[in-house]
N, C-alpha and C positions, 0 to 999 in steps of 0.2 A: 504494500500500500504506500501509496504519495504520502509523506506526512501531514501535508498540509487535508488529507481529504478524509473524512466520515469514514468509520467502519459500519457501511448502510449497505451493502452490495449483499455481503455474504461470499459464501465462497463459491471460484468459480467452479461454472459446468459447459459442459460440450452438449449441443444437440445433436442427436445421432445422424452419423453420415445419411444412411437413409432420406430421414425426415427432411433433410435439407434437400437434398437432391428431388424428393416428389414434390415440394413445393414449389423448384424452378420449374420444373418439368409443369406444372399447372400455368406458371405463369408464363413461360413458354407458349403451352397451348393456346393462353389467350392474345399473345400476341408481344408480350414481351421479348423487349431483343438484347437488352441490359441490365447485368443486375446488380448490387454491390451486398457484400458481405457483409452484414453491421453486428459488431460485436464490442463488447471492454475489451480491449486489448484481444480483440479478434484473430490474430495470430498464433495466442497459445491455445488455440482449437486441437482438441484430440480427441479421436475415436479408438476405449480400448475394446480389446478384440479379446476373445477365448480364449484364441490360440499364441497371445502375450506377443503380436507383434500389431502392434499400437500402430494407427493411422494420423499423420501429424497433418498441420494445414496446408502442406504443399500438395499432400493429397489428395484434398477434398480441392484445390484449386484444379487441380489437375481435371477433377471427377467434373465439375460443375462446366470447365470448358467444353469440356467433350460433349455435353449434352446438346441434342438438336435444338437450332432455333437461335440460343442464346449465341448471339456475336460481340461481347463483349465484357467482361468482370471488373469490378474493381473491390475493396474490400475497408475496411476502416473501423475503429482504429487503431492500429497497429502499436508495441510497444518496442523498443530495439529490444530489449534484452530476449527477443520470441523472434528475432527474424534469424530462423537458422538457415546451414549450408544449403537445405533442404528449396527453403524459401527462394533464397536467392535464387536459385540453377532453373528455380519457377519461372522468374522474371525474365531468365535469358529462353526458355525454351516453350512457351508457353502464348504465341502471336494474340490470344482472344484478350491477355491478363495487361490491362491500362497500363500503359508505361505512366503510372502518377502514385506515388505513395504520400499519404500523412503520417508522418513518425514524429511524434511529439519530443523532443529534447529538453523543451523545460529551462535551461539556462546554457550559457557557454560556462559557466565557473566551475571547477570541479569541486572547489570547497561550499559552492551551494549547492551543488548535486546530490553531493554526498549527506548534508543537511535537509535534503529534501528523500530521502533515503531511497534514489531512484538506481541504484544499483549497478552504475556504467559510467565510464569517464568522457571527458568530450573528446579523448584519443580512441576510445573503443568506439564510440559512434558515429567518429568519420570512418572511421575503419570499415564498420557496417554500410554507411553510405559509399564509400569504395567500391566495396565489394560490388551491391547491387549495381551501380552503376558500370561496372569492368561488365558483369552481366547482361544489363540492359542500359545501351550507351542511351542519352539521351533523357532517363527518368528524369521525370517533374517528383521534386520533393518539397513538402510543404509540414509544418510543424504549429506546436503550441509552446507559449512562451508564459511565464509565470513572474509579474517585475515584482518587484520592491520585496522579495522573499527575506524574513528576519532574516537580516546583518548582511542584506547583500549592499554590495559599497559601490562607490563608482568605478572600481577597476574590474568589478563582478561584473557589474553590467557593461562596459568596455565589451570585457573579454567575450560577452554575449554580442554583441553588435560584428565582433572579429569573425566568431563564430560563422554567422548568419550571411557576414562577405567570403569565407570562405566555403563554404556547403552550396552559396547562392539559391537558396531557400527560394520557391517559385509561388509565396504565400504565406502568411501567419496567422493564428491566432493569438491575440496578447490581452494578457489580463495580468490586472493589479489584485497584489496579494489580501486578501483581509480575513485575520483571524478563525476561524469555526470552531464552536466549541465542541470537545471531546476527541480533537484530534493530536496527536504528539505538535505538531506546529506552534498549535495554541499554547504552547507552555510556552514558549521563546516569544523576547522583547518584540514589539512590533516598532524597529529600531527607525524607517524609512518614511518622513515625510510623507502623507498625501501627495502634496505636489511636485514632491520628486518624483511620485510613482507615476504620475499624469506627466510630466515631462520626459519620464526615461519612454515609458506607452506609447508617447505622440512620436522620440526618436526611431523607437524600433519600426512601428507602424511604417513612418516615412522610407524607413530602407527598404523593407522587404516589399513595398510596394511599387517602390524606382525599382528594385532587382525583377519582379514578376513587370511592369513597363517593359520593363530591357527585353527581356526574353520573348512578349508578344509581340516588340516590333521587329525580332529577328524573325519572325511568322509569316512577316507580311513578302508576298509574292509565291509563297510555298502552298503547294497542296494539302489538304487535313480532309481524314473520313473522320464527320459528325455524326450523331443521330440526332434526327429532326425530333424535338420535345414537343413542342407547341408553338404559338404564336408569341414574337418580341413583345415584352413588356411595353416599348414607347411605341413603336410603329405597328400598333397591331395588324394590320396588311401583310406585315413581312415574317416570318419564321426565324425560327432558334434551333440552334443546336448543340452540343458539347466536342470538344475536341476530344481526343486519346489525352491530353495532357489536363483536362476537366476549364478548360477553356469553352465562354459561352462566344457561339458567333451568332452573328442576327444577320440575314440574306433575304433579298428577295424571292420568293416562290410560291406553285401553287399547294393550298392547303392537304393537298393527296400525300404529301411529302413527310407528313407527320406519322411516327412510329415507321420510318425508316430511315438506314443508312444512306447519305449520300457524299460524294465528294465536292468540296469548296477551292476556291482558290480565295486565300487569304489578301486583301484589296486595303486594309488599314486596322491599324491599334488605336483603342483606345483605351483609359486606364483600368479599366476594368470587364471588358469588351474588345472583339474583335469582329471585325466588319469583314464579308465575304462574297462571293456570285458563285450560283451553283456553276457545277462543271458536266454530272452526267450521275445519274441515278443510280446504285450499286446494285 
């Protein structure tokens, strides 16, 4: 457990491969073509077996691709210390499984890591992002960040800002610290200004949002297979859809387009949007 979080969960459990499985297979049926995994830390998924050789999450990714219909997986939320060799070798060999993970890291400081009692250093979890990435070149990674955690200083959060130019993080989530009661956190000073918290917030914010800019405008003139969700929120005329990298484009077309794959040709970024012209139906 995070220090800073509620003993509210209980302990984890796995749904049986099965069970998972008939329910894409249902939603398959009706027409779904995308699914994502959602679980706490949905990578320590395991199916034990009889016969004592235990089914880990690569293998129910494995399972879930293979199923007719479904063209595409993603999964969330991931923990590092659950992304095994297993996993990885997923991400290089596995063409349906999103090249986009969220792997929450939490801090760049290893002395608040450690105080957050998250069990990995921020040299083991580039390590981890290495890896998948030698795997699958190109992964979009995107994380959760935790400011103003008791006694983080400003070379804590430095060192997280280093962090987050080095990973080049393609997204964040960031929240400021505040106390809960009944959690080990709560016993430690709540050392951190409010407004320091909302200023270190508004820094990280700023970066990972220029770094995820950067990386859509490297988009623009390349090809991307979406699936058409529905209609653009501003232009309702026009359609929507998600990239492999969990990238929304909004293009002109006809409404037949929705719940399927098609190809775009990327035409402009915007900071949180990308603007596209279909190409050819898939």
């Amino acid at each position: 457990f995070l220090s800073s979080c509620p003993y509210t969960r209980g302990e984890e459990f796995s749904r049986p491969l099965e069970a998972v499985l008939e329910e894409i297979r249902l939603l398959s049926r009706q027409g779904v073509r995308e699914v994502t995994l959602l679980g706490q830390n949905v990578n320590a998924w395991l199916h034990l077996q009889n016969s004592g050789a235990d089914l880990d999450f690569a293998h129910l990714l494995t399972e879930v691709c293979a199923l007719e219909g479904i063209e595409r997986v993603r999964y969330t939320t991931s923990h590092p210390l659950e992304v095994t060799s297993t996993l990885i070798a997923a991400h290089g060999r596995l063409p349906k499984l999103a090249s986009q993970i969220h792997l929450p890291v939490q801090s760049g400081s290893n002395r608040i890591l450690a105080a957050m009692k998250r069990g990995y250093t921020v040299e083991s979890y580039k390590e981890t992002v290495a890896a998948l990435r030698q795997a699958k070149p190109g992964l979009s990674l995107t994380s959760d960040f935790i400011i103003g955690f008791p006694g983080e200083t400003d070379e804590d959060f430095a060192a997280t800002l280093q962090l987050i130019e080095e990973v080049e993080f393609d997204g964040s989530y960031g929240f400021m610290y505040s106390p809960r009661p009944g959690t080990p956190a709560a016993d430690l000073p709540d050392t951190v200004p409010l407004e320091v918290k909302r200023t270190r917030l508004q820094a990280l914010l700023a970066q990972t949002d220029a770094q995820a800019f950067k990386i859509s405008t490297a988009l623009v003139g390349t090809r991307q297979r979406i699936l058409v969700d529905g209609h653009a929120r501003r232009h309702t005329m026009e359609l929507r859809g998600r990239t492999d990298n969990n990238r929304v484009v909004n293009f002109p077309g006809g409404e037949r387009l929705i719940g399927h794959f098609v190809d775009v040709r990327i035409t402009a970024a915007a900071p949180h949007t990308l603007r596209g012209e279909l190409v050819d139906l898939l």
